[in-house]
C-alpha positions in Angstrom: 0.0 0.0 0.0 1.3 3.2 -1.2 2.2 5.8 1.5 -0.3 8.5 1.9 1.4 11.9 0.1 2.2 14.8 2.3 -0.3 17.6 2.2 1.7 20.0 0.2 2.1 17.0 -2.7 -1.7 16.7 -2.4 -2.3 20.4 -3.0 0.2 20.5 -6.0 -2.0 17.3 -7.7 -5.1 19.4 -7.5 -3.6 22.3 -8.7 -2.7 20.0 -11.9 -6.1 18.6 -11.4 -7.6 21.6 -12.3 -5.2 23.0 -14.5 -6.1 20.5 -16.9 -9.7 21.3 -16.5 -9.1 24.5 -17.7 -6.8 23.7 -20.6 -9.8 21.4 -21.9 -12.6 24.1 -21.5 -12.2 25.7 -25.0 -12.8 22.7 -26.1 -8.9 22.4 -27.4 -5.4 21.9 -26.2 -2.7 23.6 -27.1 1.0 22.2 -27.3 1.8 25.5 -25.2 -1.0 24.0 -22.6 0.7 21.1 -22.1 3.8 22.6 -21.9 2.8 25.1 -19.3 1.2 22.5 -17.0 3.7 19.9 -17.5 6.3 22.5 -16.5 4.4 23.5 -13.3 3.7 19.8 -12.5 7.6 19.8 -12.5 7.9 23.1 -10.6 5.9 21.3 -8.2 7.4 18.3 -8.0 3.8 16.3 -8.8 4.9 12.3 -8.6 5.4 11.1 -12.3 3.1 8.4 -11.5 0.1 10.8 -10.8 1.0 13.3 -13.9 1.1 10.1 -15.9 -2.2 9.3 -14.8 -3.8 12.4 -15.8 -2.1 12.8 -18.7 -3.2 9.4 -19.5 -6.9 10.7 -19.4 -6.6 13.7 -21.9 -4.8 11.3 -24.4 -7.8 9.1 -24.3 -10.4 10.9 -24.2 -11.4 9.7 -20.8 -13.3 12.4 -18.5 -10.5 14.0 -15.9 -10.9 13.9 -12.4 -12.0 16.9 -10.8 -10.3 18.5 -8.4 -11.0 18.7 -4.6 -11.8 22.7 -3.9 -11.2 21.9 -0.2 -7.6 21.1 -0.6 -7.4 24.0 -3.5 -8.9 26.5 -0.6 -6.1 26.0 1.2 -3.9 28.4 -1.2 -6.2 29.9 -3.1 -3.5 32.9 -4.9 -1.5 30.1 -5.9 -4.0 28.3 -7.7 -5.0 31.7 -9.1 -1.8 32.7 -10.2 -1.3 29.0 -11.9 -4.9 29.6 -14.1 -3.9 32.6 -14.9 -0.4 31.9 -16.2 -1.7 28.7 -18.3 -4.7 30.5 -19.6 -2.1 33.7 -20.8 0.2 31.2 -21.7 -0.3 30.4 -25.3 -1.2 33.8 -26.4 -5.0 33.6 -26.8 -7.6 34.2 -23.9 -10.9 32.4 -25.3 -14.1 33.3 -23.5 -14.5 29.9 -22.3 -11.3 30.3 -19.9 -12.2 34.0 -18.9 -15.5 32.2 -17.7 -13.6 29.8 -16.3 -11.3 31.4 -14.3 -14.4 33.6 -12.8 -15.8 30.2 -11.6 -12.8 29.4 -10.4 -12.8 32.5 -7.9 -16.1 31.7 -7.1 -15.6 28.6 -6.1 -12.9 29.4 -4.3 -14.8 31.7 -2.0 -12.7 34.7 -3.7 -15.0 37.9 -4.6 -14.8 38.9 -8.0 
């Protein structure tokens, strides 16, 4: 039986979690997506077994787990300031994303 990650691991995994919710919300992903989250899933030291995982999901088609907003309320910037860079991060804000990201705050208990 796998150990149980540390809390900070946990947070980072939900972070990618919904990271690649948003990428998928314009219905597209971009190499520059990918790029972005894989290099904050490395910036945040995510388990390769886990990124694999989810990875796995957008390659197939499969529907990606959501993320759990309690253990994203725990940072709630930092999760901001990761939407925000991936959704800026291959040059073209869709309106999908914009709306997402406002959900996002709102979810997170953060006024608009």
């Amino acid at each position: 039986m796998a150990a149980p990650l540390p809390p900070e691991s946990q947070f980072h995994i939900e972070v990618i979690k919904l990271l690649l919710q948003v990428a998928t919300s314009d219905g597209r992903v971009t190499r520059e997506e990918i790029d972005s989250i894989i290099d904050t899933a490395r910036g945040f030291s995510v388990p390769l077994t886990e990124l694999s995982a989810l990875t796995r999901c957008l390659q197939e088609g499969q529907p990606l787990p959501p993320p759990n907003l309690s253990v994203l309320r725990e940072d709630p910037k930092a999760v901001l300031d990761a939407v925000h860079t991936l959704i800026a991060g291959d040059g073209h804000v869709h309106e999908a994303e914009i709306e997402m990201a406002r959900q996002i705050r709102e979810l997170l208990g953060i006024a608009p």
